[in-house]
C-alpha positions as CSV (number, residue, x, y, z in Angstrom):
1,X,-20.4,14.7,-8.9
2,X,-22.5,13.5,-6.5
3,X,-22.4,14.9,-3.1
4,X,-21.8,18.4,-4.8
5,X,-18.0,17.2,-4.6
6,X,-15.5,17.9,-7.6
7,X,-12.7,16.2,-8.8
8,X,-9.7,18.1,-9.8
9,X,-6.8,16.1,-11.5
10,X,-3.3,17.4,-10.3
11,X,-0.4,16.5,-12.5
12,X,2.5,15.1,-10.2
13,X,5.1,16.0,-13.6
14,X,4.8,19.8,-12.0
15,X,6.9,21.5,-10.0
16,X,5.9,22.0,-6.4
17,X,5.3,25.4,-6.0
18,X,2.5,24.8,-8.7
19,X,0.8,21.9,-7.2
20,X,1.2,24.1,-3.4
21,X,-0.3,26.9,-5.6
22,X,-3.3,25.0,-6.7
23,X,-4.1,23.2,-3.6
24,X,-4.0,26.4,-1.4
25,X,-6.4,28.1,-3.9
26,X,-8.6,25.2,-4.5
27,X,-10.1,24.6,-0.9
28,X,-9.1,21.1,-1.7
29,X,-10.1,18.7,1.1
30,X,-8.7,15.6,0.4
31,X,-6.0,14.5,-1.9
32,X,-6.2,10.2,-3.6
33,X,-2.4,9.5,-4.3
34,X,-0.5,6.1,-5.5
35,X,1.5,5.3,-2.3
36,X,5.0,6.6,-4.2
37,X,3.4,9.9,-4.1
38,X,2.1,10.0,-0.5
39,X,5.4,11.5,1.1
40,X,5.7,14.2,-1.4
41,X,2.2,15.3,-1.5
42,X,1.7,15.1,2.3
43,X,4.9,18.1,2.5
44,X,3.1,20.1,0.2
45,X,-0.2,19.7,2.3
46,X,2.0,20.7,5.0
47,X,3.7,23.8,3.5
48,X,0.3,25.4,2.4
49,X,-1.2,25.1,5.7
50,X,-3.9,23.3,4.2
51,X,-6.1,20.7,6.1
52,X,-6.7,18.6,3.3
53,X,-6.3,14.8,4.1
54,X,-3.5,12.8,1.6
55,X,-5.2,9.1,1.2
56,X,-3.0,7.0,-0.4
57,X,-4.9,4.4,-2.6
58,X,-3.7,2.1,-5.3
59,X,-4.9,2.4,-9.1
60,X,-4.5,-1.1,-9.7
61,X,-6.9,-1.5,-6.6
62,X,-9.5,1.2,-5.3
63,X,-11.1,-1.3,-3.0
64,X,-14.5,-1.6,-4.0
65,X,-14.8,-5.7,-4.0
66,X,-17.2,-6.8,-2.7
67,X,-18.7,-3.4,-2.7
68,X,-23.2,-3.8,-3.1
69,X,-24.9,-0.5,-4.7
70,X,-28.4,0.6,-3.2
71,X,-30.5,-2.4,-3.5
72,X,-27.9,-5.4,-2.7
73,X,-27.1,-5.9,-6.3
74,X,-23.8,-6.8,-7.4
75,X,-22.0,-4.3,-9.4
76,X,-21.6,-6.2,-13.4
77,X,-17.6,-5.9,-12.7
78,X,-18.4,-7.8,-9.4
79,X,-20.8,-10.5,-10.6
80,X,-19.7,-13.7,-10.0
81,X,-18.7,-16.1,-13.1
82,X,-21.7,-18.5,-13.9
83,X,-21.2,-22.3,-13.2
């Protein structure tokens, strides 16, 4: 991943001591959760001592519109329809 950063999916159908176990293991720093998720995930945050940040986003909508990659250019999913 760029930045050196890497992603590790969590599944929310476990129990909580085993997402509390992998969070406090994994020197996880921040945590991308669909806004049903939020309350759960910020107690187990809390109960591992952790300092990892919950950010709750939405998978329908990761807020990238409008969003320009090095250069200026639109990204193809962001072009705009021709006329």
């Amino acid at each position: 991943m760029h930045g050196g950063y890497v992603p590790s999916p969590v599944s929310l159908l476990a129990q909580d001591a085993l997402i509390e176990h992998t969070l406090s293991h994994s020197r996880t720093r921040i945590v991308f959760a669909a806004p049903e998720f939020v309350a759960r995930l910020t107690a187990i945050v809390a109960r591992t001592g952790s300092r990892a940040i919950v950010r709750e986003t939405s998978p329908d909508d990761l807020g990238s519109a409008g969003v320009k990659p090095r250069g200026g250019r639109r990204l193809r999913s962001q072009a705009r329809p021709r006329s």
